[in-house]
C-alpha positions in Angstrom: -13.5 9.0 -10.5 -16.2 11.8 -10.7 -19.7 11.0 -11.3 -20.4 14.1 -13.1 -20.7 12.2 -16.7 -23.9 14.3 -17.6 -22.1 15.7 -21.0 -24.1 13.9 -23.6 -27.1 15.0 -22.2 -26.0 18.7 -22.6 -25.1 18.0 -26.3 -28.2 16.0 -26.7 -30.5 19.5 -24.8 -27.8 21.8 -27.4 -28.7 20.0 -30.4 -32.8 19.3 -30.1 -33.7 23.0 -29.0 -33.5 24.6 -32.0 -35.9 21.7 -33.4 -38.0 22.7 -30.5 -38.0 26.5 -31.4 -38.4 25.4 -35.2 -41.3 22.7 -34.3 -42.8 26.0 -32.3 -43.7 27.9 -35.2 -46.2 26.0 -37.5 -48.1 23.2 -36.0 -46.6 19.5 -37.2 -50.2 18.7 -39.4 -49.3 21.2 -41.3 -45.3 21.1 -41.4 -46.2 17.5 -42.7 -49.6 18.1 -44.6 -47.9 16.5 -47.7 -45.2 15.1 -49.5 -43.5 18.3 -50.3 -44.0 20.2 -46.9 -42.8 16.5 -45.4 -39.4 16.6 -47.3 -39.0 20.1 -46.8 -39.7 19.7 -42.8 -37.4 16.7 -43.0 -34.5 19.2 -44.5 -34.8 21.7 -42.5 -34.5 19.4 -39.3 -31.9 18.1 -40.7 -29.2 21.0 -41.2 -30.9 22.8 -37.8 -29.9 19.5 -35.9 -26.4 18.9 -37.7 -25.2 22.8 -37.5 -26.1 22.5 -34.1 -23.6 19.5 -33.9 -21.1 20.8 -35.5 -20.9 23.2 -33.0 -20.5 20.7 -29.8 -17.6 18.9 -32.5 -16.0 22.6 -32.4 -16.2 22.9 -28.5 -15.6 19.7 -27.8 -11.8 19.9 -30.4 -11.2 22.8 -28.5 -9.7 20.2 -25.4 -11.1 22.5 -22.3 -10.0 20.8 -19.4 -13.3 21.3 -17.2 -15.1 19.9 -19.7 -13.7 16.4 -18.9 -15.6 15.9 -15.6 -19.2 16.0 -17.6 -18.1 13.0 -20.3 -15.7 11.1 -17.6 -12.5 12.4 -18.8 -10.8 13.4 -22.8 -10.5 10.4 -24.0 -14.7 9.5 -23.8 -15.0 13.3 -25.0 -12.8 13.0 -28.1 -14.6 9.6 -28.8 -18.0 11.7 -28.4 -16.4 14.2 -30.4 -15.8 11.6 -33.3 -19.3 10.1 -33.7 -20.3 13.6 -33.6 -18.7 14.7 -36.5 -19.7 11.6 -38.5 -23.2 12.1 -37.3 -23.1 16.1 -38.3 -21.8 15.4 -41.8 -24.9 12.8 -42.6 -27.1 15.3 -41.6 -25.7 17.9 -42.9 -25.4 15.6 -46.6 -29.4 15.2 -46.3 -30.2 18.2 -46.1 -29.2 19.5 -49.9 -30.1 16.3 -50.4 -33.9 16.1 -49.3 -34.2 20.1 -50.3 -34.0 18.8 -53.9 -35.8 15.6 -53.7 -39.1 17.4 -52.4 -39.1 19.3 -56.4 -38.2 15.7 -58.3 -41.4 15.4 -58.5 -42.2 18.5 -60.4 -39.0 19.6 -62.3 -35.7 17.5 -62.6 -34.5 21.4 -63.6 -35.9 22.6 -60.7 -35.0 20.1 -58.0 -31.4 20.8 -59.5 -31.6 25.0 -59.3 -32.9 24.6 -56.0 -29.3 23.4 -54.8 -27.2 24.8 -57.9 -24.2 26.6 -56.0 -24.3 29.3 -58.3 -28.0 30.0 -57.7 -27.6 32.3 -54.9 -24.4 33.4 -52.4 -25.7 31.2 -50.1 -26.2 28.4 -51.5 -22.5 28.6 -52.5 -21.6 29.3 -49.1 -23.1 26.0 -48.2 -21.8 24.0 -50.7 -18.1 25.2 -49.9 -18.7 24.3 -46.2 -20.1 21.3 -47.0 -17.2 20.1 -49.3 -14.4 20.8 -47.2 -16.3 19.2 -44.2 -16.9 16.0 -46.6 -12.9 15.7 -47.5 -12.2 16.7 -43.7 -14.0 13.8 -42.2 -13.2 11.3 -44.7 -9.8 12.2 -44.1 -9.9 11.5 -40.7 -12.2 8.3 -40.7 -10.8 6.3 -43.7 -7.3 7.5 -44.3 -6.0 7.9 -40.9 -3.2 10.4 -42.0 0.0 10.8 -39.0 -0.6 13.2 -36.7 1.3 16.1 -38.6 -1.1 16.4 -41.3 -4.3 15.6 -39.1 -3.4 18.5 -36.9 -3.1 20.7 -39.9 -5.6 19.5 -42.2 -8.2 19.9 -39.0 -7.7 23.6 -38.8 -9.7 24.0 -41.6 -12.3 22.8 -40.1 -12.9 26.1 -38.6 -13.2 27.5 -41.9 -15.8 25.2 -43.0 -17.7 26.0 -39.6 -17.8 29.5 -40.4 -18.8 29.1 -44.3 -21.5 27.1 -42.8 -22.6 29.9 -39.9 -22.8 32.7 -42.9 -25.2 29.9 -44.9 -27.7 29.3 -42.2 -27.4 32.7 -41.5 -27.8 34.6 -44.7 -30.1 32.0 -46.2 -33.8 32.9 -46.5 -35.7 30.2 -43.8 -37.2 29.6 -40.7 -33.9 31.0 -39.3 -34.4 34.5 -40.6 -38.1 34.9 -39.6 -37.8 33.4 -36.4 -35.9 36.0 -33.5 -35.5 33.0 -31.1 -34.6 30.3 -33.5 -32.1 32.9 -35.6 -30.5 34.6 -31.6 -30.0 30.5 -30.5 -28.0 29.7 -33.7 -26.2 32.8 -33.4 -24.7 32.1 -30.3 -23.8 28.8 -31.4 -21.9 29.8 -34.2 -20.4 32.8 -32.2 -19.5 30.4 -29.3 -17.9 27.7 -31.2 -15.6 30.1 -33.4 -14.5 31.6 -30.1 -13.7 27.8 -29.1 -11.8 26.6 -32.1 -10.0 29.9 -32.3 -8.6 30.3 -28.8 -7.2 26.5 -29.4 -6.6 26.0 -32.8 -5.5 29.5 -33.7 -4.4 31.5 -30.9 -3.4 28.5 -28.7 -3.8 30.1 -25.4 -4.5 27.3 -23.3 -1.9 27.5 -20.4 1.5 25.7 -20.6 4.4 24.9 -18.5 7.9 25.5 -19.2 10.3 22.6 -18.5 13.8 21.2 -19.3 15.1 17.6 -20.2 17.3 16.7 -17.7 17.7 13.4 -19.6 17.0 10.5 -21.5 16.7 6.8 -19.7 17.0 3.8 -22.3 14.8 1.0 -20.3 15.5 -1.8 -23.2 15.6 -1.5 -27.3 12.7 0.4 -28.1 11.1 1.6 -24.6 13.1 4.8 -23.1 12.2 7.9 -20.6 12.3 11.5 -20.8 13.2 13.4 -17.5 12.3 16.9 -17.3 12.1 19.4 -14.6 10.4 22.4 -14.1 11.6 26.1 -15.2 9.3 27.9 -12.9 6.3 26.4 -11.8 5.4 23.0 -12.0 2.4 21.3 -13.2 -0.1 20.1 -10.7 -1.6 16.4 -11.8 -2.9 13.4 -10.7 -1.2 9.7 -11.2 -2.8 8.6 -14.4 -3.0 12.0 -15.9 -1.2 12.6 -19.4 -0.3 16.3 -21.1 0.7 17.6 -24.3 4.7 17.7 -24.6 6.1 20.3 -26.9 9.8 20.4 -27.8 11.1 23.9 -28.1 13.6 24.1 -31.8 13.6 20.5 -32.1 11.7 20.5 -35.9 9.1 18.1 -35.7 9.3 17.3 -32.1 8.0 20.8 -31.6 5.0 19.8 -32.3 2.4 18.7 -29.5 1.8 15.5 -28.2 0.2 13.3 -25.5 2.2 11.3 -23.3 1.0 9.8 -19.5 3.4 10.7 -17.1 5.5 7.5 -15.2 6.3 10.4 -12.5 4.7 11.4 -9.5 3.2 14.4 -8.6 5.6 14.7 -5.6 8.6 14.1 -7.6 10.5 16.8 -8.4 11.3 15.3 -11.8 8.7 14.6 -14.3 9.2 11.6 -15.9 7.2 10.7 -19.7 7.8 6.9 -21.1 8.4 6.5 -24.3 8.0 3.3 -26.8 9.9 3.7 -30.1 6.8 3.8 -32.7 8.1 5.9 -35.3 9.9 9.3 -36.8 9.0 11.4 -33.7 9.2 8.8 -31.3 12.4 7.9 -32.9 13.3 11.7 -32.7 12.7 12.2 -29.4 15.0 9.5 -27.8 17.5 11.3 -29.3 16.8 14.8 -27.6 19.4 17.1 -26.2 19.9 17.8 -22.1 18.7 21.2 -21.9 15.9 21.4 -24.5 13.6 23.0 -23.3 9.9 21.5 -23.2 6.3 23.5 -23.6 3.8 21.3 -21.1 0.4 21.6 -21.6 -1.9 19.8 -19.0 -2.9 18.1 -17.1 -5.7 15.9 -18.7 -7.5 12.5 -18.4 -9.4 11.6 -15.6 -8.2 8.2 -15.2 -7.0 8.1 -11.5 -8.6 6.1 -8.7 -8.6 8.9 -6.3 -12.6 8.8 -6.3 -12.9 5.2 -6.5 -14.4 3.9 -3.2 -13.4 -0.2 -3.9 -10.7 -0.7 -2.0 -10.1 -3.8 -4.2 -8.8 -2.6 -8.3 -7.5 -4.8 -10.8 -5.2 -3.2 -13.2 -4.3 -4.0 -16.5 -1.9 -2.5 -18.6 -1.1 -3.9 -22.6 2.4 -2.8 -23.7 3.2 0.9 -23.5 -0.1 1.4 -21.7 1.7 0.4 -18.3 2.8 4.5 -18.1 -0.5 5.8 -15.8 0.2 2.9 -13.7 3.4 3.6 -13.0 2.7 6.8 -11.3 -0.2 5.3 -10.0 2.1 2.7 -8.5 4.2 5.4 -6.9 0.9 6.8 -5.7 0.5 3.6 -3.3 4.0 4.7 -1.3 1.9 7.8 -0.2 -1.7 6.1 0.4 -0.9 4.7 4.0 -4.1 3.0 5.1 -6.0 4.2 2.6 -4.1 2.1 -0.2 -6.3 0.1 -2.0 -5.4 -3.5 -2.8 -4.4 -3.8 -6.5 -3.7 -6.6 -8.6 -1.9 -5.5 -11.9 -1.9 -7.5 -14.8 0.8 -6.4 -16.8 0.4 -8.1 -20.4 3.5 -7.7 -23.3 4.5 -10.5 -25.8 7.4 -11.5 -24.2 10.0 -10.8 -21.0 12.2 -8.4 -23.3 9.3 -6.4 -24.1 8.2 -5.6 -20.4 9.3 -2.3 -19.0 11.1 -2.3 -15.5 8.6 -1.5 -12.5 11.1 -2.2 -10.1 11.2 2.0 -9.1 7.5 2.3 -9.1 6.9 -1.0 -6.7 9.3 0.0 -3.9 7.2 0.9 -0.8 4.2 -1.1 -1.8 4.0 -2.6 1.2 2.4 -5.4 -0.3 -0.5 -3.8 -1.1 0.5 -4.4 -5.5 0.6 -7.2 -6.6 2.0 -7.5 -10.3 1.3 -10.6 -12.7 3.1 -11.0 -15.8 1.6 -12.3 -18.8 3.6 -12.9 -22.1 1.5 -13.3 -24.9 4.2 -15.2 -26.9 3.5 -17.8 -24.2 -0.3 -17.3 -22.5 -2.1 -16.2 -25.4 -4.0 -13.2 -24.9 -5.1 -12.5 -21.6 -8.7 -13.0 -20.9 -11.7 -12.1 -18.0 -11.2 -15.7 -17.6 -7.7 -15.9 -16.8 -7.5 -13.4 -14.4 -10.4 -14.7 -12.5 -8.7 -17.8 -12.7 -5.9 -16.6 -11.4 -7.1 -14.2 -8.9 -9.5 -16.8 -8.0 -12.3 -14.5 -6.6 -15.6 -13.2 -8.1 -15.2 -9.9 -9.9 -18.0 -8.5 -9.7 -17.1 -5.7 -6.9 -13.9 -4.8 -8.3 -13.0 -2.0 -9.9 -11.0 -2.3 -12.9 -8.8 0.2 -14.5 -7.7 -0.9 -18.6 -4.9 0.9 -20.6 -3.4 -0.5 -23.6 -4.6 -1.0 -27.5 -7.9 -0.5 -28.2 -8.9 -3.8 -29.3 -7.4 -4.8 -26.1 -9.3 -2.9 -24.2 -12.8 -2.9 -25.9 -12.3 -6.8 -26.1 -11.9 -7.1 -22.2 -14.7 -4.6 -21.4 -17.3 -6.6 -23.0 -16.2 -9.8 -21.3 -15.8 -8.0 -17.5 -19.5 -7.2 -18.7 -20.5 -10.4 -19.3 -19.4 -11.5 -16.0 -21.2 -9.4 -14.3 -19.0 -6.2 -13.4 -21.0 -3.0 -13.5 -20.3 -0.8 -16.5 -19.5 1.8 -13.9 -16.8 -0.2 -12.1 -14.7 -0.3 -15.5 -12.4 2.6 -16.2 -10.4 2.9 -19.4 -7.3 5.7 -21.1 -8.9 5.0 -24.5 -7.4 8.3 -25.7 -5.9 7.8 -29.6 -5.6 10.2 -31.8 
């Protein structure tokens, strides 16, 4: 696992230098000499510091690969990427907000004019960005909406990016009398509409042509896709997932993440399903032949970089797919296999996918501990160090399933003492 995880403190230097350039030009005594010049100060922090957000929520959507290593894979970025936007909006709110306050005092009329859309172009500009952000976010945060209609709704983010980059820009302030200040936010805006249109528009990032081969039924509602390759294949690590796009299948064509249960030496590239809905329901039913856009790898949940050679695994449910092609990946470790024990927790025996494939050649270095909900409970820290009947502390520890789950046995690894940077997690959701 790299150690590269300095992302948040690039977005942190992104967003606080153009409140450096703007604290550079008057000095702070008199920026907050009074009620009014306070409120005013307070405003203009406030949209510098949330436009500047908005644009790391823009890079960030835009799901560049080589971004990963700085935030410790996609699924920690796109969780960044959320309390981003939440945090942008706020700001973004008070600034209209505070802008009009500062004038209460004076003139009710006044305080109103000074953020009446129709004042000025823009004003209105701002407004219109604002709104669409507001029923954007919301949408996202409070309605959850299926993927389909998040995935469309979220293009228009872009536009509300840009309606805000012609506000700050065309909008008499600090912005337009400062060289520095107005040449920084420039190349923000410019560089996040570069971003979100390469992904969201033009869709350039690279893909890989396959075909299904296949489709395995493991038990009622858990089944496989086999694909190969049409041309090259895609390089990836066990524990890596992609985007899977199914060519003229209606609403399978549509792009979405799946681990791979393969290995990267297989010639077959192998996705496992679990019957959730219409496009999981869909997609067990896909043709031999189809042919299947791949776009990946991503995740950097692997233990390739992980120098304990003891791990304990544990999977909830449909979150055992990394480890079976991290499984697999034991056959080719040799001496260098690390010792896992995988806890592999679903509510009952009918519900737990077969392993037996990604076990073989283990050598005993796996060893795999069911645990039935129906019957145990849920699993706990406890438990397993119960059953494993070691200290944990040491360990690494590698958690994929649902996100109470996983958030649930975090906190208690942490309370018995295993370092936050011995716990790895695919907390990717969409």
């Amino acid at each position: 696992m790299l150690e590269k995880n300095w992302g948040p403190a690039a977005v942190f230097a992104v967003t606080v230098i153009p409140a450096l350039l703007w604290s550079a030009m008057l000095p702070w005594s008199q920026r907050f000499s009074d009620f009014t010049n306070s409120l005013t100060s307070l405003a203009q922090l406030a949209g510098l510091t949330g436009m500047a957000l908005f644009t790391v929520v823009l890079i960030l959507g835009a799901r560049m690969s080589f971004f990963e290593d700085y935030f410790g894979g996609l699924s920690r970025m796109y969780v960044i990427h959320h309390l981003l936007g939440g945090t942008a909006l706020v700001l973004l709110l008070l600034h209209p907000v505070l802008s009009a306050v500062k004038l209460l005092p004076f003139s009710i009329r006044d305080a109103a004019l000074s953020v009446w859309p129709a004042a000025s172009l823009p004003i209105a500009l701002g407004w219109l960005a604002l709104g669409l952000m507001i029923i954007l976010l919301v949408l996202t945060f409070y309605f959850r909406p299926g993927y389909q209609l998040w995935k469309f709704t979220h293009k228009f983010l872009g536009l509300a990016f840009f309606l805000a980059g012609l506000h700050i820009l065309l909008m008499p302030s600090d912005i337009s009398r400062n060289i520095w200040l107005r040449g920084y936010m420039l190349a923000l805006v410019v560089s996040a509409l570069v971003f979100f249109v390469y992904h969201s528009v033009l869709n350039k990032h690279r893909k890989y042509v396959y075909e299904v081969k296949g489709v395995l039924g493991i038990n009622g509602s858990i089944f496989r896709v086999l694909m190969t390759a049409r041309g090259e294949r895609m390089p990836y690590y066990p524990g890596q997932f992609a985007w899977f796009s199914f060519v003229g299948t209606g609403a399978l064509a549509e792009a979405h993440p799946f681990s791979m249960s393969s290995h990267p030496a297989e010639k077959i590239l192998a996705v496992t399903v679990k019957n959730l809905g219409n496009f999981t329901s869909q997609l067990r039913q896909v043709r031999p032949g189809t042919l299947v856009r791949v776009q990946g790898p991503y995740g950097r949940f692997w233990p390739r970089n992980v120098d304990a050679k003891r791990q304990v695994w544990i999977a909830g449910g449909i979150g055992i797919t990394p480890f079976i092609s991290m499984a697999k990946q034991m056959r080719y470790g040799g001496e260098k296999a690390p010792v896992v024990d995988l806890f592999y927790a679903t509510r009952n025996k009918d519900d737990a996918i077969a392993l037996t494939d990604a076990l073989a050649g283990t050598s005993g270095s796996l060893r795999v501990f069911n645990w039935f909900s129906d019957t145990y409970g849920r699993i706990t820290v406890a438990r397993i160090r119960e059953i494993l009947s070691e200290d944990l502390p040491g360990k690494s520890f590698f958690l994929c399933g649902p996100l109470p789950m996983m958030a649930s046995l975090r906190r208690q690894l942490r309370e018995v003492g295993v370092a936050a940077k011995d716990i790895y997690s695919e907390e990717f959701e969409l």
